[in-house]
N, C-alpha and C positions, 0 to 999 in steps of 0.2 A: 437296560434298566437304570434308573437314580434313587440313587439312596433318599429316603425322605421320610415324613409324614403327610397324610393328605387328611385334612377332616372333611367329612361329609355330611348333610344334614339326609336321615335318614326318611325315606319316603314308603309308605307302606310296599315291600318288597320282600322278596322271599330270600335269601343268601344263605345255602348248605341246609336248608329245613328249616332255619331258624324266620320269623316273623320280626322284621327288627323295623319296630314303626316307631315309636316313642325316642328311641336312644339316637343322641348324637353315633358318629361309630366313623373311628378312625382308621383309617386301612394303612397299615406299616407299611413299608416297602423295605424289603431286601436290602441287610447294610453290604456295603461292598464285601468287608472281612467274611462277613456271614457267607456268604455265596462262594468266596475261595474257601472255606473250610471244606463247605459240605460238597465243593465240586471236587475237590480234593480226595474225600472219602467215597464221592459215591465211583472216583476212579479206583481206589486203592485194597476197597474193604471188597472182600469175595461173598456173595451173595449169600451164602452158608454163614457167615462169621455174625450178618447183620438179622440174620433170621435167627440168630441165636440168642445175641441180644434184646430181639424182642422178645423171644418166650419169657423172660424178668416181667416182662409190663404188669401182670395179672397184680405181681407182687405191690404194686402201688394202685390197684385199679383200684377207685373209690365206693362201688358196690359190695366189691372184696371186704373193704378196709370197713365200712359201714357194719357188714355181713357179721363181721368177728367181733366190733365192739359192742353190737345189740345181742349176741350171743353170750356174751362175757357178762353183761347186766341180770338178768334171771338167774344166771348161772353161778354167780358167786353168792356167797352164804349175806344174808342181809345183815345192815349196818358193821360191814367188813372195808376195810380198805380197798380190799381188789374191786370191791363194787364201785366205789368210790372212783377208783383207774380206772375202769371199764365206763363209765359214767363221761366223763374227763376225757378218755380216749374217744369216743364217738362225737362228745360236742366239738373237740376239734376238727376231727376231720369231716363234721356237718359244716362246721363255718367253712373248713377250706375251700371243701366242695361246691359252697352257695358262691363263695368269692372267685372263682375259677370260674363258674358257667357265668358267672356276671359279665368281668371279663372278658370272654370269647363273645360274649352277645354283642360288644361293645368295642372291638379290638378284632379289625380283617386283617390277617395278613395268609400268603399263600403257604401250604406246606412245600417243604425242600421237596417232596418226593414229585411234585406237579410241575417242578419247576425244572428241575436237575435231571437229564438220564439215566437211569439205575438198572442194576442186573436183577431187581426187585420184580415179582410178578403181580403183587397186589398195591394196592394204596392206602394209605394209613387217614385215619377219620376222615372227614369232613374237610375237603376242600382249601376252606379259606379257617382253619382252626388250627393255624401253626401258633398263635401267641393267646396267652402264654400256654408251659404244657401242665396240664393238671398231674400228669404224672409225677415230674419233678416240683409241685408242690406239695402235692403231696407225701415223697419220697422227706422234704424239708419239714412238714407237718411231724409224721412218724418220727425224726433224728431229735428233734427238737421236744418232742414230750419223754425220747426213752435215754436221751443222753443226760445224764451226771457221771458224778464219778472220775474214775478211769478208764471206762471204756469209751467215752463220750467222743476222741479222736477217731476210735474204730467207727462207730455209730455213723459219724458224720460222713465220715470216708466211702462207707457200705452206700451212705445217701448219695453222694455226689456220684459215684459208679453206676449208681441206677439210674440218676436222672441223665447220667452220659447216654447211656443206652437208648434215648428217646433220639440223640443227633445222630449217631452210629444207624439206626433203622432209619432216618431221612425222615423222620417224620415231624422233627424238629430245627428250629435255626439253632445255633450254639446260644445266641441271645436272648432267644424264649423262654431255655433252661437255666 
């Protein structure tokens, strides 16, 4: 493989489900680093340890995250604050969400797990939807609306852990995350 970018002018074609007629779409290719990490882990990590760290994913799945902050709007007492946060918390992680699947429509590159041998039995999304990961924006979305304070190093830390978990289950480059 060579490390690169390739741009391609896209031609009415099908790629992982997606219909990608209109968009330019650049297909990443594997940086070198990236490919010693994750060949690294997918020798190192025991198949148990990486399936564990997926069970986390749900925690940042964006149907989830949507799920709780349009629950939280009816649910809090009108013109209250928490409406207000619950208001706030769904439109971010609506933008995150719209800016993410833009992204992947527009941005090929292969997952580590298609690419790399693993003691994994199944395959994680779609193909060519290693970059970027919506989980690990999202994990950035959440830290970033709930950290002030002093616990905002805890916050951040919890966020970086989770979005580690997407390279650990192979279904990310470390540079996606």
């Amino acid at each position: 493989f060579k490390p690169g970018i390739m741009v391609t002018q896209a031609r009415s074609r099908c790629v992982d489900g997606y219909w990608r007629s209109a968009l330019r779409t650049v297909n990443l290719r594997i940086a070198s680093l990236d490919f010693r990490i994750v060949r690294a882990l997918a020798r190192s990590v025991p198949p148990s340890m990486a399936r564990t760290a997926g069970s986390f994913g749900w925690l940042c799945d964006a149907r989830v995250l949507l799920a709780l902050g349009g629950l939280g709007i009816p649910c809090a007492p009108a013109r209250s604050n928490s409406r207000a946060a619950a208001v706030r918390f769904t439109a971010t992680i609506g933008v995150t969400t719209m800016l993410h699947h833009t992204m992947k429509r527009v941005i090929l590159q292969a997952r580590p797990d298609r690419t790399i041998p693993n003691g994994l039995d199944e395959n994680t999304g779609r193909a060519f939807d290693a970059m970027p990961s919506g989980h690990a924006m999202h994990a950035g979305a959440i830290a970033s609306f709930f950290a002030s304070g002093p616990q905002a190093p805890a916050i951040w830390f919890l966020s970086g852990a989770l979005a580690g978990t997407r390279v650990l289950t192979l279904a990310h480059w470390p540079s996606g995350v």
